[in-house]
N, C-alpha and C positions, 0 to 999 in steps of 0.2 A: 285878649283871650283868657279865660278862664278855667284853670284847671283845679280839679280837688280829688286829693291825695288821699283815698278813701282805702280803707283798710275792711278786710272781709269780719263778719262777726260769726264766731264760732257759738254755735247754740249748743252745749254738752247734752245728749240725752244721756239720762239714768234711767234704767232701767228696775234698777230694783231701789227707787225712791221711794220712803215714806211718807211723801206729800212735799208739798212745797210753802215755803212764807210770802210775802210782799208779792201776790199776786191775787184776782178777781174771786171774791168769797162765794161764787156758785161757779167755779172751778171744781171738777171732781176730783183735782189732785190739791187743793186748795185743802190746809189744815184748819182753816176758819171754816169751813161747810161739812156742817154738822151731816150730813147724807152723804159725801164722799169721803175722802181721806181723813178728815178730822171727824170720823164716825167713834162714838165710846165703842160699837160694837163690832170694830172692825178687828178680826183676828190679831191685826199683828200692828195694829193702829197706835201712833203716839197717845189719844183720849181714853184708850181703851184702860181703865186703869188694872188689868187682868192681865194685861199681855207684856210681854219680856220689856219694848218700849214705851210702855207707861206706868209699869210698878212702880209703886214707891220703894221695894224692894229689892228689883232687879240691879244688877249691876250694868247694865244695858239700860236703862233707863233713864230718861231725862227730869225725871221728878225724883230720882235719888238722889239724895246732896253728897252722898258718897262714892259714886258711881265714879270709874275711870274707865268705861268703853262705852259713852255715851255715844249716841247717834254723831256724826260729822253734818258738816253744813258745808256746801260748795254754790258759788254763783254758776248761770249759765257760762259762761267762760270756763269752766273748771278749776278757777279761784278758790282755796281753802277759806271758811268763813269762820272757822274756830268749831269746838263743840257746844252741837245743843243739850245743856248740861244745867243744873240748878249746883252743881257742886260750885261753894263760893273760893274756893282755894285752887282750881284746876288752872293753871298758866293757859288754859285754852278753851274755858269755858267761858260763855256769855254771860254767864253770871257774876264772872270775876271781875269787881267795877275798877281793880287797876292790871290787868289783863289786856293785851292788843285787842280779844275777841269780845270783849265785857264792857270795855270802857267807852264811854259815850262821846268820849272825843279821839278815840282813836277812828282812821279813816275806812279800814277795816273791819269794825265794831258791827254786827246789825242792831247796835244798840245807840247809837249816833246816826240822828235824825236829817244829817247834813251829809250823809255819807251814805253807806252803804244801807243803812236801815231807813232811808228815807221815807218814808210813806204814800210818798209818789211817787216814788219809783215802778216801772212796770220792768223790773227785771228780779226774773224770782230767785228765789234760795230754795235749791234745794233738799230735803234729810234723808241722807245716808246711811243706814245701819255700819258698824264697827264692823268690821270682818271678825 
């Protein structure tokens, strides 16, 4: 007899996501597709380089390397993925290459190809605005 101990999976929806990463690039919520979420002319879009999250001088912004209320990153699980940040000093930016969320060997990292950032993976990440 065969039994398997299967545990439910929790799919987080967000609501007020700014798109998502590591998933199908003609996805509407898909930051790779240039016609949904990853539109430069999307009001309040990460490409949009006009809008609070894609200034290069917003403080909200992920292209500011000095920003400290960049977008967050959570998996479906509602797992913290670090912030989506270019700040190289931020303890919780992706960009920090010896950071938990930065570092390409940490397991947590979307920047560690064996891990969370895998490239095959079909579990998205998704961006959060800071409150």
């Amino acid at each position: 007899m065969l039994h398997l101990d299967t545990q439910p999976v929790i799919i987080q929806q967000f609501d007020n996501s700014l798109g998502a990463i590591n998933i199908n690039k003609y996805n509407p919520n898909s930051l790779a597709n240039p016609y949904g979420a990853g539109s430069p002319y999307k009001s309040d879009g990460l490409m949009n380089p006009y809008s609070q999250y894609g200034s290069p001088y917003s403080n909200k912004s992920w292209r500011n390397p000095y920003a400290t209320d960049a977008p967050k990153l959570y998996d479906s699980q509602g797992n913290y993925r670090g912030k989506l940040s270019s700040n190289p000093y931020d303890p919780e930016s992706t960009s920090n290459p010896y950071g938990r969320y930065g570092s390409r060997y940490s397991p947590d990292s979307i920047n560690n190809p064996y891990g969370t950032g895998n490239p095959y993976s079909n579990e998205p990440i998704f961006v959060i605005p800071s409150p």
